[in-house]
Every structure is written in C-alpha cells, then in structure tokens.
mmCIF file of the N, C-alpha and C atoms, coordinates in Angstrom:
data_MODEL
# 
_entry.id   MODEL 
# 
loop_
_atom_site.group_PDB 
_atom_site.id 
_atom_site.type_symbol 
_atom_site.label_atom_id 
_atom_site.label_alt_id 
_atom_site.label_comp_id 
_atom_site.label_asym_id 
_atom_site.label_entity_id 
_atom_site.label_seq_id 
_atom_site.pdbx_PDB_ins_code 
_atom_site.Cartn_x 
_atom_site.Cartn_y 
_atom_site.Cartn_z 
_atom_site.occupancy 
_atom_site.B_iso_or_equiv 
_atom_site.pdbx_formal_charge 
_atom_site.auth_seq_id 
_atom_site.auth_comp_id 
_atom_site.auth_asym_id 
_atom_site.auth_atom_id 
_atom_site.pdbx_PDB_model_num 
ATOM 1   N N  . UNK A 1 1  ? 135.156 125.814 75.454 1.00 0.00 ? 1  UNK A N  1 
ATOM 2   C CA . UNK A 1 1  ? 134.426 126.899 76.052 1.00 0.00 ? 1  UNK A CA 1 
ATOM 3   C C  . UNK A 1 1  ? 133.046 126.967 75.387 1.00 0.00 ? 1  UNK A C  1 
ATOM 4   N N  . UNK A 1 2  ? 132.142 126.483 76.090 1.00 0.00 ? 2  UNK A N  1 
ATOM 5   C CA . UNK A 1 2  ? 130.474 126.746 75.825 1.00 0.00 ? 2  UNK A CA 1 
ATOM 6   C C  . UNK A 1 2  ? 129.958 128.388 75.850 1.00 0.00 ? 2  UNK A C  1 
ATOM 7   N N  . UNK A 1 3  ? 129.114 128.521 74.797 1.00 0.00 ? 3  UNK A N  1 
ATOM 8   C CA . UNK A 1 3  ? 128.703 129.959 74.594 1.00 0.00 ? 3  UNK A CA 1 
ATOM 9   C C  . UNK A 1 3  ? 127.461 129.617 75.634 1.00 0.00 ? 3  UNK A C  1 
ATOM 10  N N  . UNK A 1 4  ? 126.506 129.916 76.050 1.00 0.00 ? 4  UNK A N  1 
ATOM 11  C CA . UNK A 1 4  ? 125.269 130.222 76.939 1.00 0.00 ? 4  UNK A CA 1 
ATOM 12  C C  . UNK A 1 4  ? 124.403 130.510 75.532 1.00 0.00 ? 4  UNK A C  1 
ATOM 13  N N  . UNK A 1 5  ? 124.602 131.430 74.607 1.00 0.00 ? 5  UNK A N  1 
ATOM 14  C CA . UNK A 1 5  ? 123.836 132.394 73.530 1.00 0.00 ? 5  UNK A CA 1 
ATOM 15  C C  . UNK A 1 5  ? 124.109 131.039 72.028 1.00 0.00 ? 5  UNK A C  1 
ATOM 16  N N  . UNK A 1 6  ? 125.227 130.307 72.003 1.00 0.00 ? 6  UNK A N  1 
ATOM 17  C CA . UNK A 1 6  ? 125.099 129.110 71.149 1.00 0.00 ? 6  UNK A CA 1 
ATOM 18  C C  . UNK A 1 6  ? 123.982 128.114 71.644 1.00 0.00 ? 6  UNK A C  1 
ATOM 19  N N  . UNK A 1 7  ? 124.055 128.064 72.652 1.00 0.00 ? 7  UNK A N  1 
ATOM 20  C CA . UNK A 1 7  ? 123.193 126.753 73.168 1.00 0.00 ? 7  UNK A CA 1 
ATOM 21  C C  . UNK A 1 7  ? 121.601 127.141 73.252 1.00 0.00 ? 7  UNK A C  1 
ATOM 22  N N  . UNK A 1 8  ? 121.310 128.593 73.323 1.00 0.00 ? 8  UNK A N  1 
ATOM 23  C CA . UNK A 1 8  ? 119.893 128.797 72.772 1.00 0.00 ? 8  UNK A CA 1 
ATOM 24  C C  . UNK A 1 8  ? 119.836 128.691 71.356 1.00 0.00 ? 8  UNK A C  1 
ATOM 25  N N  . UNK A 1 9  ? 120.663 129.256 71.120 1.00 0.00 ? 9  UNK A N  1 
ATOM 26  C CA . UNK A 1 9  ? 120.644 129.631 69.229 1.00 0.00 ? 9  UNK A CA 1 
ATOM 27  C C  . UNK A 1 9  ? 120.050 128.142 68.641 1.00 0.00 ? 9  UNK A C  1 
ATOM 28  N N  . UNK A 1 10 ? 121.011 126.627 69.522 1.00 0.00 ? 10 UNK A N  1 
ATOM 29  C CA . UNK A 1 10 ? 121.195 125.788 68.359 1.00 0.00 ? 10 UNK A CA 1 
ATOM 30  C C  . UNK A 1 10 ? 119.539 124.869 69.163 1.00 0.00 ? 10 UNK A C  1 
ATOM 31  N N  . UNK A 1 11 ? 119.349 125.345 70.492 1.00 0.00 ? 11 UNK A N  1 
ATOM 32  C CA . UNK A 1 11 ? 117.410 124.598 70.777 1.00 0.00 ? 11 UNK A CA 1 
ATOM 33  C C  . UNK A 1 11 ? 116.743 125.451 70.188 1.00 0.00 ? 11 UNK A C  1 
ATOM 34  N N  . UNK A 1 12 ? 116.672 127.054 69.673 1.00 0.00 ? 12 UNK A N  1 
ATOM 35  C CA . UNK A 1 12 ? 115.756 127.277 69.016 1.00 0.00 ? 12 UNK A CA 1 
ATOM 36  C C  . UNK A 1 12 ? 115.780 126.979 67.605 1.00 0.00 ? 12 UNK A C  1 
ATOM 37  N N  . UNK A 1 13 ? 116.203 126.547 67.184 1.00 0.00 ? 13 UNK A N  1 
ATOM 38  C CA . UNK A 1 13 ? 116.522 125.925 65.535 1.00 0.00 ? 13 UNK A CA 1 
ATOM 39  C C  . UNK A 1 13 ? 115.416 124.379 65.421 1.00 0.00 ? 13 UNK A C  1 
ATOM 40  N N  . UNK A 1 14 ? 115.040 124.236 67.113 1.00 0.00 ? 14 UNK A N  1 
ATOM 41  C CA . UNK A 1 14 ? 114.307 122.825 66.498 1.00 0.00 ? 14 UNK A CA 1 
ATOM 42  C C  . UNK A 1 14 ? 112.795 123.127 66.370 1.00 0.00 ? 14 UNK A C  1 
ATOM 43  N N  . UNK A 1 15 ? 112.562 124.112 66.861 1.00 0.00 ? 15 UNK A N  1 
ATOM 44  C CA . UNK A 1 15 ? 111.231 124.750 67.274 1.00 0.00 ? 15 UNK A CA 1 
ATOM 45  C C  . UNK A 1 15 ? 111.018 126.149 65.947 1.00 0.00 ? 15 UNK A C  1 
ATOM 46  N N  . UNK A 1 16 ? 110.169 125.587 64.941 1.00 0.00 ? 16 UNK A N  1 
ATOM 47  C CA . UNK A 1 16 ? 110.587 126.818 64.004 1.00 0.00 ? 16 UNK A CA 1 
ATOM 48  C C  . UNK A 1 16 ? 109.387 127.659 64.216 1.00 0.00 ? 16 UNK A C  1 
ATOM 49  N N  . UNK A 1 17 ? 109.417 128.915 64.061 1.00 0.00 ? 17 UNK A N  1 
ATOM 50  C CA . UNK A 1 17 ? 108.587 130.037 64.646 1.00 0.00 ? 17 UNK A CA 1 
ATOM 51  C C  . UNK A 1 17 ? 107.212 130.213 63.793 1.00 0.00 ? 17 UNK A C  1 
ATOM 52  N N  . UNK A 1 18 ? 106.392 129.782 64.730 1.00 0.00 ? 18 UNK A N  1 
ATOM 53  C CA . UNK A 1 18 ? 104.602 129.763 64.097 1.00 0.00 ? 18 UNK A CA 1 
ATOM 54  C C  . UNK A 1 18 ? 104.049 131.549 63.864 1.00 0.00 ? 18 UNK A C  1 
ATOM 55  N N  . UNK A 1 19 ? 103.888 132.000 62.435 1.00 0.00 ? 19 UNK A N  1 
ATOM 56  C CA . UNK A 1 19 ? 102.685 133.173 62.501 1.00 0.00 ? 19 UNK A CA 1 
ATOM 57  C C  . UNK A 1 19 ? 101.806 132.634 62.941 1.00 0.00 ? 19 UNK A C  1 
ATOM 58  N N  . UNK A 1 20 ? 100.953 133.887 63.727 1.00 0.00 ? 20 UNK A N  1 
ATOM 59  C CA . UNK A 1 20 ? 99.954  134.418 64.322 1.00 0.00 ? 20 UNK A CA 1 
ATOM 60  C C  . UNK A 1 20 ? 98.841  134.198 63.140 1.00 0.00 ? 20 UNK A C  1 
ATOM 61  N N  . UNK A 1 21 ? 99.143  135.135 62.002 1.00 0.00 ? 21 UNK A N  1 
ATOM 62  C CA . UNK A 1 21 ? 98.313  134.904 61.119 1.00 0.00 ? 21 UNK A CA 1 
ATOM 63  C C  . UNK A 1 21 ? 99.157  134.398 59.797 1.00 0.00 ? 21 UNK A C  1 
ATOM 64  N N  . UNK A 1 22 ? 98.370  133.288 59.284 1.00 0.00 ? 22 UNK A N  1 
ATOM 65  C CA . UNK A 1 22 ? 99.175  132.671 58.161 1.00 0.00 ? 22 UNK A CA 1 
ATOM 66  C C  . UNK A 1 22 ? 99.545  133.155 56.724 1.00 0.00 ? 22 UNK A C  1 
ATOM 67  N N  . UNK A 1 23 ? 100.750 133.202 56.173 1.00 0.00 ? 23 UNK A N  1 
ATOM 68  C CA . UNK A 1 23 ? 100.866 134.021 54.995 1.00 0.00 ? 23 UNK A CA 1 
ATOM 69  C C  . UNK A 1 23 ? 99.863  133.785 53.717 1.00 0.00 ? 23 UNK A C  1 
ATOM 70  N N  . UNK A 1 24 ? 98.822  132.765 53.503 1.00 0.00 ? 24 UNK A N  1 
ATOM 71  C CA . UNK A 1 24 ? 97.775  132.676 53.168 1.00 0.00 ? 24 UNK A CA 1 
ATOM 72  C C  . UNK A 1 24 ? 96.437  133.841 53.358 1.00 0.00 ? 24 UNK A C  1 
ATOM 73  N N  . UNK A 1 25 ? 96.140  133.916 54.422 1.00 0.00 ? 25 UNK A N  1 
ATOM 74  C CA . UNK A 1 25 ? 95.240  134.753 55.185 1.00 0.00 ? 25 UNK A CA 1 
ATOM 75  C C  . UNK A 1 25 ? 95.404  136.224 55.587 1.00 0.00 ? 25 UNK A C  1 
ATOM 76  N N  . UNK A 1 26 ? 96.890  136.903 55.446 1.00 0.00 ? 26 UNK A N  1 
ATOM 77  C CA . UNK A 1 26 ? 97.197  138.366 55.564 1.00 0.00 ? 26 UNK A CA 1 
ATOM 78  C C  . UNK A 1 26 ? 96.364  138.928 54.878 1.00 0.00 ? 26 UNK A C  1 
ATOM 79  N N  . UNK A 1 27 ? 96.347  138.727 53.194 1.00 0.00 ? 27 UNK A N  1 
ATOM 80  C CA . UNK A 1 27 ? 95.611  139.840 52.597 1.00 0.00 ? 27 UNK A CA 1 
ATOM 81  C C  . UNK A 1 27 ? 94.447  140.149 53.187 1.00 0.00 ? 27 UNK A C  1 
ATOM 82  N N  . UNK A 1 28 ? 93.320  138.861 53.551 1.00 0.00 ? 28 UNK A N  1 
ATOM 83  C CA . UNK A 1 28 ? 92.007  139.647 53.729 1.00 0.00 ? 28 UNK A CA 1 
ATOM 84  C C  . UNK A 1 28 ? 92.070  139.855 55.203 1.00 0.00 ? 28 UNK A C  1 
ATOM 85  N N  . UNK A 1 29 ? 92.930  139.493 56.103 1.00 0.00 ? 29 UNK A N  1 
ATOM 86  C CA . UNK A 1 29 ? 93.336  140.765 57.741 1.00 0.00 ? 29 UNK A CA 1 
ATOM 87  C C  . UNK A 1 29 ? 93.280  141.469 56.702 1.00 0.00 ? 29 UNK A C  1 
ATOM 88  N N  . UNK A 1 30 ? 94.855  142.230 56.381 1.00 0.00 ? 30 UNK A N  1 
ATOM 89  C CA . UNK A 1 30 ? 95.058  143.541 56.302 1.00 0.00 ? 30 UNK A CA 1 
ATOM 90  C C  . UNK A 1 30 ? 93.620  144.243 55.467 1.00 0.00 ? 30 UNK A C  1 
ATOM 91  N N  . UNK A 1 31 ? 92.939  143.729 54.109 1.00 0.00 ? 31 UNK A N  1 
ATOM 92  C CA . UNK A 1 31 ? 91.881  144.239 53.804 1.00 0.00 ? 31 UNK A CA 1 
ATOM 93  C C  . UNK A 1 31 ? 90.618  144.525 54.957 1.00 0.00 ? 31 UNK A C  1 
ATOM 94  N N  . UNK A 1 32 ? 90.395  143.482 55.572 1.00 0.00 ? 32 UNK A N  1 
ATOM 95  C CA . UNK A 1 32 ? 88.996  144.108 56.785 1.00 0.00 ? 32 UNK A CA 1 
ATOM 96  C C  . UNK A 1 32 ? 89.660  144.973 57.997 1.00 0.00 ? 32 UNK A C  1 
ATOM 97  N N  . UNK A 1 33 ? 91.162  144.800 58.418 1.00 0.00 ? 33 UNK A N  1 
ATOM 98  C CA . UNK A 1 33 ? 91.628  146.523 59.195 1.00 0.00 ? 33 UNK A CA 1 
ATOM 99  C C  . UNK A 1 33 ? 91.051  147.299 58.693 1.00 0.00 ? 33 UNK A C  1 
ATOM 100 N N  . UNK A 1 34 ? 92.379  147.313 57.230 1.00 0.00 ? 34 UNK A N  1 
ATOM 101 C CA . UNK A 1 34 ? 91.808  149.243 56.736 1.00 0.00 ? 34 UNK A CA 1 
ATOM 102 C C  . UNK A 1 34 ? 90.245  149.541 56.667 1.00 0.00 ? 34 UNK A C  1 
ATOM 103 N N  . UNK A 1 35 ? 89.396  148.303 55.899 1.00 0.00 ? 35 UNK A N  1 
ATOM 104 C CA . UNK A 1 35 ? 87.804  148.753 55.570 1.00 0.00 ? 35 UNK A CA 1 
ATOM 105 C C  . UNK A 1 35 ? 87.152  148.939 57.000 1.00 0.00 ? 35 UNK A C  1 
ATOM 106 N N  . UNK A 1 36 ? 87.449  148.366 58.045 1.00 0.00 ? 36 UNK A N  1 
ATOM 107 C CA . UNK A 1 36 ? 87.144  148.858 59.863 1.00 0.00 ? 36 UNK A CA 1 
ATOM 108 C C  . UNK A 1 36 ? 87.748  150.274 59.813 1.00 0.00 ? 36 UNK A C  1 
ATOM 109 N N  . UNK A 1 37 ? 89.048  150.298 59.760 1.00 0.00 ? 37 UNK A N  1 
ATOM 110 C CA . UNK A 1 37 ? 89.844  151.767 59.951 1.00 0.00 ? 37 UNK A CA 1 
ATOM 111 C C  . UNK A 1 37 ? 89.005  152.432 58.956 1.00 0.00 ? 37 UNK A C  1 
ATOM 112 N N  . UNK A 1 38 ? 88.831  152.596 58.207 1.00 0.00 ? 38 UNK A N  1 
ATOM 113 C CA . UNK A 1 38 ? 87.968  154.122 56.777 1.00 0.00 ? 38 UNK A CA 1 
ATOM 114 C C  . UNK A 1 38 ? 86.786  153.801 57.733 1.00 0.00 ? 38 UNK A C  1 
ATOM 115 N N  . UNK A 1 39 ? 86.258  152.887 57.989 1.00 0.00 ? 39 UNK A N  1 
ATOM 116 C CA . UNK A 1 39 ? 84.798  153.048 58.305 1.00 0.00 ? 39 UNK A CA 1 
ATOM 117 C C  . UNK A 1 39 ? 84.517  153.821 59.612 1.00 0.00 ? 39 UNK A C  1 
ATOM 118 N N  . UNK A 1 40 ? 85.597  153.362 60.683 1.00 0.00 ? 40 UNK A N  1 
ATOM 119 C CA . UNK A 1 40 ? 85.494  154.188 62.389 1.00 0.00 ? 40 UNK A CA 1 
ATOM 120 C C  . UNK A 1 40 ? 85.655  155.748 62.028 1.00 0.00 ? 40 UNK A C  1 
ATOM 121 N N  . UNK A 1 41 ? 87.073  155.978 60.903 1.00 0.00 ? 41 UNK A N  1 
ATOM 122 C CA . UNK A 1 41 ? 87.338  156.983 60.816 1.00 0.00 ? 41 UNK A CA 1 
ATOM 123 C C  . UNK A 1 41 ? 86.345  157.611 60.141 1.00 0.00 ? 41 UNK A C  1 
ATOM 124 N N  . UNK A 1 42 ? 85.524  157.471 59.005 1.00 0.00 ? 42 UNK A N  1 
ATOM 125 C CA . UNK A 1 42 ? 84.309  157.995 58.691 1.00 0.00 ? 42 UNK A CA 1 
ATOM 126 C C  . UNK A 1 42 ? 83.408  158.563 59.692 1.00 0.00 ? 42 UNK A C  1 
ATOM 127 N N  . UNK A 1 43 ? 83.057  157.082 60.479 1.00 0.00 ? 43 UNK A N  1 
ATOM 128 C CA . UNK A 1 43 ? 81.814  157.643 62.144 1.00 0.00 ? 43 UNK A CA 1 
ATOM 129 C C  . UNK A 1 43 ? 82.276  158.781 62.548 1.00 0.00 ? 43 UNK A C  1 
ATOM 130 N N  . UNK A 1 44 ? 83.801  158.615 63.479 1.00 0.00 ? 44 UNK A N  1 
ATOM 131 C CA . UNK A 1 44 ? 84.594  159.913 63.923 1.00 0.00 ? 44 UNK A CA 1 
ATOM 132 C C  . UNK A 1 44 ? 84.585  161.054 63.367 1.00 0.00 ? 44 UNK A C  1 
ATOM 133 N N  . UNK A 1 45 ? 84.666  160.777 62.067 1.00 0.00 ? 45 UNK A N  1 
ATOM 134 C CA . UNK A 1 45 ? 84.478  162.353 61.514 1.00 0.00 ? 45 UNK A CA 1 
ATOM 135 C C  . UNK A 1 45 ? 83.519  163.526 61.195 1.00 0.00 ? 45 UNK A C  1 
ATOM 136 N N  . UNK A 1 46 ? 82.464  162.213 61.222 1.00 0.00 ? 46 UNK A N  1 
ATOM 137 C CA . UNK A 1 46 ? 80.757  162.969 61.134 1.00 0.00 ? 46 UNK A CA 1 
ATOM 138 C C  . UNK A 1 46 ? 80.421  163.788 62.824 1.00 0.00 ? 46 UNK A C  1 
ATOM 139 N N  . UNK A 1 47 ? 80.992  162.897 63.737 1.00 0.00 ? 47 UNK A N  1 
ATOM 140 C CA . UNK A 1 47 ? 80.925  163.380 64.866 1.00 0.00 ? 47 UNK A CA 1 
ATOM 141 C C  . UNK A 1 47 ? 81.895  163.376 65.569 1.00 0.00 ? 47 UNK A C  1 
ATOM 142 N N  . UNK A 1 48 ? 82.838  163.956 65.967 1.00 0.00 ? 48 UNK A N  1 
ATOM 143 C CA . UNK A 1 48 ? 84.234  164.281 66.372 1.00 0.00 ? 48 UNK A CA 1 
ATOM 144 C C  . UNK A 1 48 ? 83.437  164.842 67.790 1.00 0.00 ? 48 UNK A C  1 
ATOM 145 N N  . UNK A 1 49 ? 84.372  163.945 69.018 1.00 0.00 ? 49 UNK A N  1 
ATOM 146 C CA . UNK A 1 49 ? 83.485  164.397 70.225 1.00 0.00 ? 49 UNK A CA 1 
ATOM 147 C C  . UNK A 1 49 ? 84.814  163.876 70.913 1.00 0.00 ? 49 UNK A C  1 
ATOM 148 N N  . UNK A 1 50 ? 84.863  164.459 72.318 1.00 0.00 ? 50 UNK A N  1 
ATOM 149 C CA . UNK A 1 50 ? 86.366  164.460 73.172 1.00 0.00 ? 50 UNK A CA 1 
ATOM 150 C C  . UNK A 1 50 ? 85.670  162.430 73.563 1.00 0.00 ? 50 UNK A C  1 
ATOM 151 N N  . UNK A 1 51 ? 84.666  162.304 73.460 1.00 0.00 ? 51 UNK A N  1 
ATOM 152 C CA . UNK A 1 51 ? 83.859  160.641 74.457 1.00 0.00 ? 51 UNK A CA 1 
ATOM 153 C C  . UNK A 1 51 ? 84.135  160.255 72.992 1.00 0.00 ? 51 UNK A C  1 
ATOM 154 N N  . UNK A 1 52 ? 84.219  160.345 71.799 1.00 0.00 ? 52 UNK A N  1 
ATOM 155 C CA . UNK A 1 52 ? 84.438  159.308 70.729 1.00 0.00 ? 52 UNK A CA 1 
ATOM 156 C C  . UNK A 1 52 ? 85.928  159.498 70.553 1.00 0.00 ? 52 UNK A C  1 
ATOM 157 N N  . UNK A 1 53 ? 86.650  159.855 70.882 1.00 0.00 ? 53 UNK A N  1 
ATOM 158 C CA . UNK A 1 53 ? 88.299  159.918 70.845 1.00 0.00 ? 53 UNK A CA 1 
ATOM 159 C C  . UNK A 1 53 ? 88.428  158.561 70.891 1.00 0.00 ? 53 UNK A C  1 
ATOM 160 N N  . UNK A 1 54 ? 88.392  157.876 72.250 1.00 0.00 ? 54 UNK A N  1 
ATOM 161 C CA . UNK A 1 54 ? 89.159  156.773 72.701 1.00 0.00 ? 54 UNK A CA 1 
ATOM 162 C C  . UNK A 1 54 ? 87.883  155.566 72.101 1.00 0.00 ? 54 UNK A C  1 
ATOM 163 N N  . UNK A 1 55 ? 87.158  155.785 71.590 1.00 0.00 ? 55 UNK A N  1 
ATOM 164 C CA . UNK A 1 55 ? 86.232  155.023 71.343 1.00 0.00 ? 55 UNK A CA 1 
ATOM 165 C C  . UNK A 1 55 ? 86.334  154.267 70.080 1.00 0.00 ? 55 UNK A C  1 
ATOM 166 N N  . UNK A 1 56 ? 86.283  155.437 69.315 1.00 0.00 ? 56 UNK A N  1 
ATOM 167 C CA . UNK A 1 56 ? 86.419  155.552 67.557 1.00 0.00 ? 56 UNK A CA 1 
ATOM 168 C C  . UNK A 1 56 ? 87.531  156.014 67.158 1.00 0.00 ? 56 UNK A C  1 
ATOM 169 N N  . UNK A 1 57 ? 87.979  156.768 66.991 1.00 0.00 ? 57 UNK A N  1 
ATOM 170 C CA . UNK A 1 57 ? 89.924  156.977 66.994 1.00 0.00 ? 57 UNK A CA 1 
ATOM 171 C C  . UNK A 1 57 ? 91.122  156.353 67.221 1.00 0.00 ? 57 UNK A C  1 
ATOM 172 N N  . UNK A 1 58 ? 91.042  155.607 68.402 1.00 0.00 ? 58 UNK A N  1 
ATOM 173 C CA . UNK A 1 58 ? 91.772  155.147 68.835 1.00 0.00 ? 58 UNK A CA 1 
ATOM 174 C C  . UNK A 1 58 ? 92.101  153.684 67.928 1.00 0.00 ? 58 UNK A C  1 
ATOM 175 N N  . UNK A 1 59 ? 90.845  153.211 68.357 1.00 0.00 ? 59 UNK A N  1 
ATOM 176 C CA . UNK A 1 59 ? 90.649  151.453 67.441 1.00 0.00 ? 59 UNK A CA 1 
ATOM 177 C C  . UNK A 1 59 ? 90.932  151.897 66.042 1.00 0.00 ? 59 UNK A C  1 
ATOM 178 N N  . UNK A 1 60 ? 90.579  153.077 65.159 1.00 0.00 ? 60 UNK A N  1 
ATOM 179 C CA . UNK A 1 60 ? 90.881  153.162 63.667 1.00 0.00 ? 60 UNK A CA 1 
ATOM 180 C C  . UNK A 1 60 ? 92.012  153.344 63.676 1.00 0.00 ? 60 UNK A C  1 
ATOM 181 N N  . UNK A 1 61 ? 93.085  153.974 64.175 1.00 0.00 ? 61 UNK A N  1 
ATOM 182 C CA . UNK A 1 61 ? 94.154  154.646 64.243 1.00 0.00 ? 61 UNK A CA 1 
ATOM 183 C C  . UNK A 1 61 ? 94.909  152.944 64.069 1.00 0.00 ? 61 UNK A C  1 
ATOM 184 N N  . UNK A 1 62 ? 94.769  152.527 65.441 1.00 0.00 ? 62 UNK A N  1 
ATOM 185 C CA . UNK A 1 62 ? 95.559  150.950 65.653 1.00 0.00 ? 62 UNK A CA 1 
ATOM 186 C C  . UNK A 1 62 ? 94.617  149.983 64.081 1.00 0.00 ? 62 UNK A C  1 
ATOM 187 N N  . UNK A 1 63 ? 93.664  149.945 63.751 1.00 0.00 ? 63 UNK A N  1 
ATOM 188 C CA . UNK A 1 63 ? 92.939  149.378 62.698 1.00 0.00 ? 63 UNK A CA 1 
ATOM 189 C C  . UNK A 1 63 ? 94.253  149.361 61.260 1.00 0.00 ? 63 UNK A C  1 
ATOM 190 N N  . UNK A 1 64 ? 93.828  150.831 61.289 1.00 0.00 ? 64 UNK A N  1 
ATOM 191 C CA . UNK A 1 64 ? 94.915  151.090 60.324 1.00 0.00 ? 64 UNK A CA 1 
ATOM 192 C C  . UNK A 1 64 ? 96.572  151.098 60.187 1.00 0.00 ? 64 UNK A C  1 
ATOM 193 N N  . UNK A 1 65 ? 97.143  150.972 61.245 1.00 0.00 ? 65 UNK A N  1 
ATOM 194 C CA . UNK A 1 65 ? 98.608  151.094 61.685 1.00 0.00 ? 65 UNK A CA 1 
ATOM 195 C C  . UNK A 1 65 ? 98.683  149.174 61.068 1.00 0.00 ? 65 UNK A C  1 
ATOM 196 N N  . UNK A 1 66 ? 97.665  148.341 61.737 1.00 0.00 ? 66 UNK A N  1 
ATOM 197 C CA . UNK A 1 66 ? 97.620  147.002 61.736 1.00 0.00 ? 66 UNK A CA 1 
ATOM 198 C C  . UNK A 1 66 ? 97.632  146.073 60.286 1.00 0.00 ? 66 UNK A C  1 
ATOM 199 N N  . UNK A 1 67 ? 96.168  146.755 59.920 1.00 0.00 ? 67 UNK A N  1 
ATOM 200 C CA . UNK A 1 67 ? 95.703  146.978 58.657 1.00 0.00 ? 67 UNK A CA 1 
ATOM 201 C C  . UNK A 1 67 ? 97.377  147.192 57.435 1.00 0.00 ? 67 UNK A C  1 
ATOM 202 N N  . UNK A 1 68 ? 97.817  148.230 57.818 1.00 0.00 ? 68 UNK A N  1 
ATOM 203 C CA . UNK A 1 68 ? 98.807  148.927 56.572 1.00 0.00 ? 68 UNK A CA 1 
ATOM 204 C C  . UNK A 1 68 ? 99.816  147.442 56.671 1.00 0.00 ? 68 UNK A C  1 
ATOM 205 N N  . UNK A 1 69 ? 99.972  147.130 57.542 1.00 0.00 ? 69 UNK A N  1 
ATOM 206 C CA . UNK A 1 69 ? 101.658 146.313 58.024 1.00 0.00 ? 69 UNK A CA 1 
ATOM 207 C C  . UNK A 1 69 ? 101.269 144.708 57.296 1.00 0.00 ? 69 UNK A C  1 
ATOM 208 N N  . UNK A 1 70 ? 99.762  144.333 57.692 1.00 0.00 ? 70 UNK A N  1 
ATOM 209 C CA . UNK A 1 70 ? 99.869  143.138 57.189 1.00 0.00 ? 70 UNK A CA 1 
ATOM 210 C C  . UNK A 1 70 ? 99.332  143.127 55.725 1.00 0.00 ? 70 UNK A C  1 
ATOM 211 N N  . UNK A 1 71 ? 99.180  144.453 54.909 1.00 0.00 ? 71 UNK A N  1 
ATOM 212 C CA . UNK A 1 71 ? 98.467  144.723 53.541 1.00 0.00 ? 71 UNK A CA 1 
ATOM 213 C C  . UNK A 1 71 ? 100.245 144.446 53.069 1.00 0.00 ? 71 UNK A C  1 
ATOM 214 N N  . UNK A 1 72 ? 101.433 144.914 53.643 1.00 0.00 ? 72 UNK A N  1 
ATOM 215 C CA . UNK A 1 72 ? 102.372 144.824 52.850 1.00 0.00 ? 72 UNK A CA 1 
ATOM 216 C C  . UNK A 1 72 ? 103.257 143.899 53.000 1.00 0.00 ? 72 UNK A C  1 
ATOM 217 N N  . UNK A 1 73 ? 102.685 143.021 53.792 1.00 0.00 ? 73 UNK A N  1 
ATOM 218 C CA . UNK A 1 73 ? 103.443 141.752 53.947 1.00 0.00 ? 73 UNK A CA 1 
ATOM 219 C C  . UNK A 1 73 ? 102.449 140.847 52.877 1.00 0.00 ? 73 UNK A C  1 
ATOM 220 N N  . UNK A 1 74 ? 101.440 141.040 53.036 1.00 0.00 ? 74 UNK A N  1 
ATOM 221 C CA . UNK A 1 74 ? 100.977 140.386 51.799 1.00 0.00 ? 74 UNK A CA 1 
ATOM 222 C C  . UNK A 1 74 ? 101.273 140.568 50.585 1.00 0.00 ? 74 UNK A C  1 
ATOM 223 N N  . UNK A 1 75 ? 101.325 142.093 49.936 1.00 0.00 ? 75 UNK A N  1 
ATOM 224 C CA . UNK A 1 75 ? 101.621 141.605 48.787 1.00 0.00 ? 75 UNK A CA 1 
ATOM 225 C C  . UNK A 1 75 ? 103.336 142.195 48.398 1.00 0.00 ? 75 UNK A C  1 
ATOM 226 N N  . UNK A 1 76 ? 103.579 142.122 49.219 1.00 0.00 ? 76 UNK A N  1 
ATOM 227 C CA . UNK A 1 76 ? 105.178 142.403 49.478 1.00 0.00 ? 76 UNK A CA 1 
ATOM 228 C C  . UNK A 1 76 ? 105.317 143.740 48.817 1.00 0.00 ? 76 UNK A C  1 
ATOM 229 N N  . UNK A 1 77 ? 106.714 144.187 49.460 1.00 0.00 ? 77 UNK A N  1 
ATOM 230 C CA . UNK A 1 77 ? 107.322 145.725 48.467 1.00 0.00 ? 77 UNK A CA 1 
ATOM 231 C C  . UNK A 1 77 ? 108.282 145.814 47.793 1.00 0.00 ? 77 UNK A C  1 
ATOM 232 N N  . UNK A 1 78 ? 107.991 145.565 46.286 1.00 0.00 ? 78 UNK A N  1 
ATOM 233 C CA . UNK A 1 78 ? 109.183 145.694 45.262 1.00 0.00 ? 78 UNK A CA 1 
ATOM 234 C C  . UNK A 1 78 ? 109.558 147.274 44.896 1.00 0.00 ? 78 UNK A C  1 
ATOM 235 N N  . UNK A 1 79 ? 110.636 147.121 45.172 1.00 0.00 ? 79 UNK A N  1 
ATOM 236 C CA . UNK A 1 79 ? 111.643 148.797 44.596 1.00 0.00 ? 79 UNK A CA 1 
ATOM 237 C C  . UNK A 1 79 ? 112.613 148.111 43.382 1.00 0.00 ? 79 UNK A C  1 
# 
C-alpha cells in the first residue's frame, strides 16, 4: 500500500529548500529594516497625517515586524 504523502515526502528530500536571504546576510537585512523602520517611524511622528498612514506607517510597521524576525534569526535566541 503506497502513501500519496510518502511519495512527496521522499521527492522532496532531493530538492533541499533554498533561503530567500542567506544565513550569512540576515544580520545586515534585519539591521537596515529596523534603521528604515526608526527612521519612517521618526518622519510619521513629526507629522502624523490620516495621507501619511498608509505611506509611512504602514512600510515601518511591516519594516519592523521584518526587520525584528530576521535580527533573531541572526543572532539566534538563547534561554
């Protein structure tokens, strides 16, 4: 009896899964997000306007969400 879910399992095993961005290169992504994110969020804050919401807010918000995720894959989280 053939599984359907074995027979992907054992072709994706030959194809091993490429990052986007290389574990070399995270730190300085995640460093120029956040320094984009502080910096939009700075602009935004000097002038907070309903037309800079989606402009400046939006991109810092995702900057920083982006920014945080690949700052801690870089330098990993020890507990």
């Amino acid at each position: 009896m053939s599984s359907p879910l074995l027979e992907i399992w054992e072709a994706a095993s030959a194809s091993p899964y490429q990052t986007t961005v290389s574990k070399n290169s995270q730190f300085a992504v995640g460093f120029i997000l956040l320094l984009l994110a502080f910096i939009l969020t700075g602009i935004f804050g000097l002038n907070r306007s309903l037309v800079n919401l989606p402009l400046l807010g939006v991109p810092a918000s995702l900057a920083f969400g982006f920014g945080a995720v690949y700052m801690i894959c870089a330098v990993g989280v020890y507990v």
